[in-house]
N, C-alpha and C positions, 0 to 999 in steps of 0.2 A: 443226661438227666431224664432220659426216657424209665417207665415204667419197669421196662425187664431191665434197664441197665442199672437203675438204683438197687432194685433188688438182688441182685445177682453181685452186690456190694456190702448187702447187709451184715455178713459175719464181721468183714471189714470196718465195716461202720460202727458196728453194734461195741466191738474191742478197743477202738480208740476212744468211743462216748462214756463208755463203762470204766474203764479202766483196769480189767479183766479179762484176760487169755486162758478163757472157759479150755482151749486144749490142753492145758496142765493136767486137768483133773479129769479129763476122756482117758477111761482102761479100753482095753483092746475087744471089750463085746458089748452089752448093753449098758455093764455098768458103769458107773464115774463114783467120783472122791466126795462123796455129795457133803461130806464132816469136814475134811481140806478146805472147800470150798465156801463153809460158811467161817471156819476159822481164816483167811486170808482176809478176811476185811479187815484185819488189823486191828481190832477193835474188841475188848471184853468186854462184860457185860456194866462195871463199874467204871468203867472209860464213856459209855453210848448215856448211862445213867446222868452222871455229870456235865456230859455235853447235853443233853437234853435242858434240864437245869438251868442253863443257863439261857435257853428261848423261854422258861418257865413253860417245860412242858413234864406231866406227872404228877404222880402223888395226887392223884386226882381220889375224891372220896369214894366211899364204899357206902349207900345207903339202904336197909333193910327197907323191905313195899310190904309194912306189918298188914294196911288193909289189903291189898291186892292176895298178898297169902291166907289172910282170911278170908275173905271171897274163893280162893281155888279148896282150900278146905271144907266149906258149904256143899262141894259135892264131889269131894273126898270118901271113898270106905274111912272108916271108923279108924281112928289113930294114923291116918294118913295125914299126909300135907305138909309137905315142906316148907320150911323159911325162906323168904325169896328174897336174894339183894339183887343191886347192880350196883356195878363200876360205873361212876358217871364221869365219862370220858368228851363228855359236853363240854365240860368246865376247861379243857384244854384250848391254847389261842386258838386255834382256830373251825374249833366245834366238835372234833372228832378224836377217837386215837388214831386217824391217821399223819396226824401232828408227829406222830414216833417215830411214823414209818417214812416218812418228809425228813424226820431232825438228821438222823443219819446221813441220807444220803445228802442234804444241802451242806450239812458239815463237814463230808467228805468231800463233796466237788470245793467250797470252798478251800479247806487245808492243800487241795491241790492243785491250786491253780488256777480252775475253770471261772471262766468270765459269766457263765450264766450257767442254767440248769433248764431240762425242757420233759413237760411229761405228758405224756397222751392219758387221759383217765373223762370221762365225762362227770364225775363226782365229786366227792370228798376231799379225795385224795388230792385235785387239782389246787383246793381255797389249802391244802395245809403246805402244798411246794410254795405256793406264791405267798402266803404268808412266812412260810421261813427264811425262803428269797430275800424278802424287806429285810429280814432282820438280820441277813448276815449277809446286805449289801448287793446281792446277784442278782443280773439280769433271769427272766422269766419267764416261759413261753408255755401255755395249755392249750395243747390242740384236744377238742369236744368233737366225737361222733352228737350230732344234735339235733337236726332234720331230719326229718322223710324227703323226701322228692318235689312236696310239695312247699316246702320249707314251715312247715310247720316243727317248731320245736316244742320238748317235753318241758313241761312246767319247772321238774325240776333239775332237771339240767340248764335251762335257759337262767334259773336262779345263781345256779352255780359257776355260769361263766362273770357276771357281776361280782360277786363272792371274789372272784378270780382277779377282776377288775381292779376292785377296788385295792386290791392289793399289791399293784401296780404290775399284774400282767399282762404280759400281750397275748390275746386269747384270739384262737383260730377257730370257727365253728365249720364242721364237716356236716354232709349227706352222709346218712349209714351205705356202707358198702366197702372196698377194699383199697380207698384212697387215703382213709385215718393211717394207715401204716406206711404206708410210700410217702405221704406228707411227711411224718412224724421221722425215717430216716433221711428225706432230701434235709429237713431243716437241722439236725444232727451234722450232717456232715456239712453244712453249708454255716453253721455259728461255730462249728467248734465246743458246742459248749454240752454237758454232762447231760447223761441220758439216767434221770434220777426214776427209773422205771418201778412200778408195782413190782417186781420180779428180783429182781438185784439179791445177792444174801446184805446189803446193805438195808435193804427196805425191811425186810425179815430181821434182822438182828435187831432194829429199832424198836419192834412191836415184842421184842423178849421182857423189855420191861415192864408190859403191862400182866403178863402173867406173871412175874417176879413179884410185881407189888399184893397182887391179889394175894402170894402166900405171904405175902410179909404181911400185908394189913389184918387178916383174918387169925393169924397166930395171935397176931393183939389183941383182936377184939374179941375172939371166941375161945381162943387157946389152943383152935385146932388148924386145917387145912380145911377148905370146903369139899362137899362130896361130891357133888357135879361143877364143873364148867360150860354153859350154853356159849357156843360163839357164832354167830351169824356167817354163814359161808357162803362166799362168791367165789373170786379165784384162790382161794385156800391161803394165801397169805396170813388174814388176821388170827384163826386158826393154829394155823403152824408157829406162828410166834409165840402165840399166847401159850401157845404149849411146850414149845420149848423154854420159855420164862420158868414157866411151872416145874419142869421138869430141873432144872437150874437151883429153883429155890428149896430142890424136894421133895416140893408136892407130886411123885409119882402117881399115888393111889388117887388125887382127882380123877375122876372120868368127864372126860373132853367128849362133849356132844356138837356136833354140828348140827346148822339150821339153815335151810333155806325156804324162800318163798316158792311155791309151787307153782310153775308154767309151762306147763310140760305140752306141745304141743303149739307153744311159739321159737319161733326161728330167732334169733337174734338177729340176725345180719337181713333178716326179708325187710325191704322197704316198705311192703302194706302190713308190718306187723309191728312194725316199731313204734307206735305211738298205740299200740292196744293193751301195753304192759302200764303196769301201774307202779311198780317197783322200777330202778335203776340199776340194781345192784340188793346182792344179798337171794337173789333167786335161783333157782334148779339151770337154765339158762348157761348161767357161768358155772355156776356150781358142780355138774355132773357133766362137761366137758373137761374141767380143770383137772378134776378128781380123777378122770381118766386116762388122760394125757396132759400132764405138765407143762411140759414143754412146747405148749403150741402158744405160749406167750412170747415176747417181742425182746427174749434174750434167750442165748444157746440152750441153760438148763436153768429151769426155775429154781429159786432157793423157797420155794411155795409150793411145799409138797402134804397137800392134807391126810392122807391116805396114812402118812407112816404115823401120823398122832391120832387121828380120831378111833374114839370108842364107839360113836353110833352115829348115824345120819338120819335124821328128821326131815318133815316139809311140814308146813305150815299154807294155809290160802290166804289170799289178799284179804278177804274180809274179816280174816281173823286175828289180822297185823293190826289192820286199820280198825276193830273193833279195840282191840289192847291200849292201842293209840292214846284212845279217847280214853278207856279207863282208867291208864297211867294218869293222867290230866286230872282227869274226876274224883278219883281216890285218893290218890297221893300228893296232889299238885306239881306235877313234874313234868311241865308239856315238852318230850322228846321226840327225834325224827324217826322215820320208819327201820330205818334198818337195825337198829338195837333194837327195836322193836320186834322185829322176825322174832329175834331170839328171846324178848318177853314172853311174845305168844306161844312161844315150844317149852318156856319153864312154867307158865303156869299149866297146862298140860301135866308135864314129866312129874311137877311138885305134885300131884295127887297118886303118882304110882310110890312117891318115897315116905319113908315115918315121917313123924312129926319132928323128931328133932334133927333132920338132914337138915344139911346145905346147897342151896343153888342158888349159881350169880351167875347174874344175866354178865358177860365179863365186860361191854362197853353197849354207851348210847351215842347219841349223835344230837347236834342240835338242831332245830328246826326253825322254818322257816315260809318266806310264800308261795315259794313254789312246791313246796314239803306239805305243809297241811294237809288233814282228811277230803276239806271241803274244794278246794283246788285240785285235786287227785281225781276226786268224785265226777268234779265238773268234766276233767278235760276228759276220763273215760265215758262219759256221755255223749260228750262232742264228737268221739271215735266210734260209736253205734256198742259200743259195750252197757249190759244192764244191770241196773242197781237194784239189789232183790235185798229180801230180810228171809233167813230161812237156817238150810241148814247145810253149812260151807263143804262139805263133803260134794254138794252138784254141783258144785263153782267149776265153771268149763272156760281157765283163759283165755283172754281173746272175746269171749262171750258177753260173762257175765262175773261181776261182781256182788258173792254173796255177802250178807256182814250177819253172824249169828243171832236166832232171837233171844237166846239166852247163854249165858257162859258154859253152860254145861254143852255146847256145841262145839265149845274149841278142846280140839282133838289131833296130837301130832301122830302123822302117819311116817311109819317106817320105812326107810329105803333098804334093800339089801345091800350092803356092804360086799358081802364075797361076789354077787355078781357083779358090783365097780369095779373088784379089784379083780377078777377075771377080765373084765374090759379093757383095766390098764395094762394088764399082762398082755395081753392080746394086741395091743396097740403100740407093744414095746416088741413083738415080735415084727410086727408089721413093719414097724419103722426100720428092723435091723434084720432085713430077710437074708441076707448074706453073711449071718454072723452063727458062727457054734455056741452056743450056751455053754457054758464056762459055770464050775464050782461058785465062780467069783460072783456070776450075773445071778444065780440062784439064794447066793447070798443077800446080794443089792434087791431082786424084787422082793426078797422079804419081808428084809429092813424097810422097801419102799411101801409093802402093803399092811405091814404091822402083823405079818402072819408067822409063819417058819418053812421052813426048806421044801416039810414034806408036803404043805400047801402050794406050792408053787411048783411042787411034779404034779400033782393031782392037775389042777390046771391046764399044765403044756399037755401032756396027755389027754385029755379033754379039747384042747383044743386040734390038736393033732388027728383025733377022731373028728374031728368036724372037716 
């Protein structure tokens, strides 16, 4: 049970907890069956719909933020300003749409057997396993990255392990560093019980119905599909589902914008860094590692590949989430938590580049709570020597300082380049596979993986070949 010996088990480990033999769909170079692989869950789209259903998860509303799009209008060019809705996926048990991403796979370990279910996540994701847990009877276990060194936990993680609690899990709290994953397969292999992972095409098939409903709701309501979709991007999951949903019901011609919060220049894993972030989740952090290697998650091949669906990638600043925050609350009455919130603050942005009569939906929020709040967030980034300015969130240097805008016309999402992510993930797929020939087949799969075509991805190798 030593360190290298656990590890040096994990493929092992990771195949009986799952219940998938990822070597099926390994081809002979870079590529795999990444379509086989989401279709082997067994499950279609009106099979995941009705098992959700029945935890009453779904069909969650669709509400138009008529003042918040009039405020982004105000300083709009002339005939600008899009309609702004969201998906409010609050209203789901247990706060989030990652209720979707939970139903599947708890429904699965249960239909097969497994005595309990276990998932490493510090968030969301942890209160919607343990809440589906209860309700289809299975033991529970959340292991939280949550301390520094000093045992100082993040407000809202510390939140989320109670969340967790109360829903009759047993929750592990970890030090950041590289013990969260050797915890999380010693207890896998030592319960037997399912590895209900952010990663899984189980977790990903679950969140297809939230883009599904989005085309079905807005057919209803407007007659049409929406023209954008914001979704708030961490490890690409909510994302990829959501657009696969979309794509399912149709709605090709949405364009799928990603959003992260902006940290560029914290470490995730540094121990003196980890309480100077203000977000959890939803930021650059996860975001532009995921985006460039998938697979550095805690199964063989992710079914969480953002790269093949997104149309653009955005950042947003912390002060300009937490400024949106409070707006949603004030204009609309609708006090929700940060992370749908990312993606508020990047659509009231984007709505002043679209006409007036475009569509943009925030596609999920989140609910909130004590440890969630603006003023608890504020507090404990003081307490971490971070400072609270009013100004203009473009010198927001994380880690530093948190700006919050003095006026709306400050909030401003900034572009990430796209071709050079997906030069990075090509790069990191040659990296990973230095022993391998590039195959027709693998020129195909980076593609498909990067949403480009053929002759984009010789451009690239060659490019990188000169390097």
């Amino acid at each position: 049970m030593s360190y290298s010996g656990v590890m040096s088990r994990k493929n092992e480990i990771m195949k009986k907890a799952v219940g998938i033999d990822y070597d099926k769909f390994e081809e002979k170079g870079i590529s795999f069956d990444y379509d086989e692989m989401m279709h082997r869950t067994g499950y279609n789209l009106q099979e995941i719909i009705e098992s959700q259903k029945e935890t009453s998860i779904g069909d969650t509303p669709i509400l138009e933020l008529k003042n918040i799009t009039k405020l982004a209008r105000k300083f709009a060019p002339k005939g600008k300003g899009a309609r702004i809705f969201v998906k409010d996926e609050a209203s789901n048990p247990s706060g989030s749409y990652k209720a979707r991403r939970a139903a599947t796979s708890v429904y699965h370990a249960k239909k097969n057997g497994y005595k309990g279910v276990i998932a490493a996540t510090s968030g969301n994701y942890g209160a919607a396993v343990a809440s589906q847990a209860a309700m289809l009877g299975l033991k529970c276990i959340i292991v939280q990255e949550c301390y520094d060194s000093r045992g100082v936990g993040q407000p809202e993680i510390v939140e989320k392990a109670r969340k967790c609690e109360a829903y009759g899990a047993e929750v592990l709290q970890l030090t950041v560093g590289p013990e969260l994953f050797y915890t999380f397969l010693k207890l896998l292999e030592e319960t037997g019980y399912f590895n209900a992972s952010l990663y899984t095409p189980f977790g990903i098939a679950g969140i297809e119905t939230l883009g599904y409903e989005i085309a079905m709701q807005f057919r209803e309501l407007e007659g049409r599909d929406p023209d954008v979709v914001v979704a708030t991007n961490a490890g690409g999951g909510n994302l990829t589902g959501t657009a696969r949903g979309l794509i399912k019901a149709g709605a090709e011609d949405a364009k799928v914008v990603g959003a992260s919060v902006n940290l560029k220049g914290l470490h995730m894993a540094s121990d003196t860094q980890f309480n100077k972030k203000s977000f959890t989740t939803g930021h650059t952090g996860f975001g532009i590692p995921f985006a460039t290697w998938p697979d550095r998650s805690d199964v063989p091949r992710s079914a969480a590949r953002p790269l093949r669906y997104m149309d653009r990638y955005v950042t947003v600043n912390q002060g300009e989430v937490f400024y949106m925050t409070e707006a949603l609350a004030q204009l609309e009455g609708i006090e929700r938590g940060p992370a749908g919130n990312t993606s508020l603050a990047a659509a009231f942005s984007l709505a002043q580049e679209l006409d007036e009569d475009k569509i943009i939906v925030v596609q999920e929020t989140e609910y909130t709570g004590a440890g969630k709040h603006i003023q608890p967030q504020l507090s404990f980034a003081k307490e971490n020597g971070v400072k609270i300015e009013i100004g203009d969130p473009s010198d927001e240097v994380p880690g530093e300082n948190i700006i919050l805008p003095k006026d709306p016309s400050y909030i401003k999402v900034k572009d990430l380049d796209l071709n050079k992510i997906r030069k990075s993930y090509i790069k990191n797929c040659i990296k990973n596979n230095q022993d391998v020939k590039i195959s027709d087949e693998d020129l195909e799969f980076l593609a498909k993986d990067t949403k480009t075509n053929v002759e984009f991805v010789r451009e690239i190798l060659l490019e990188l070949n000169n390097e």
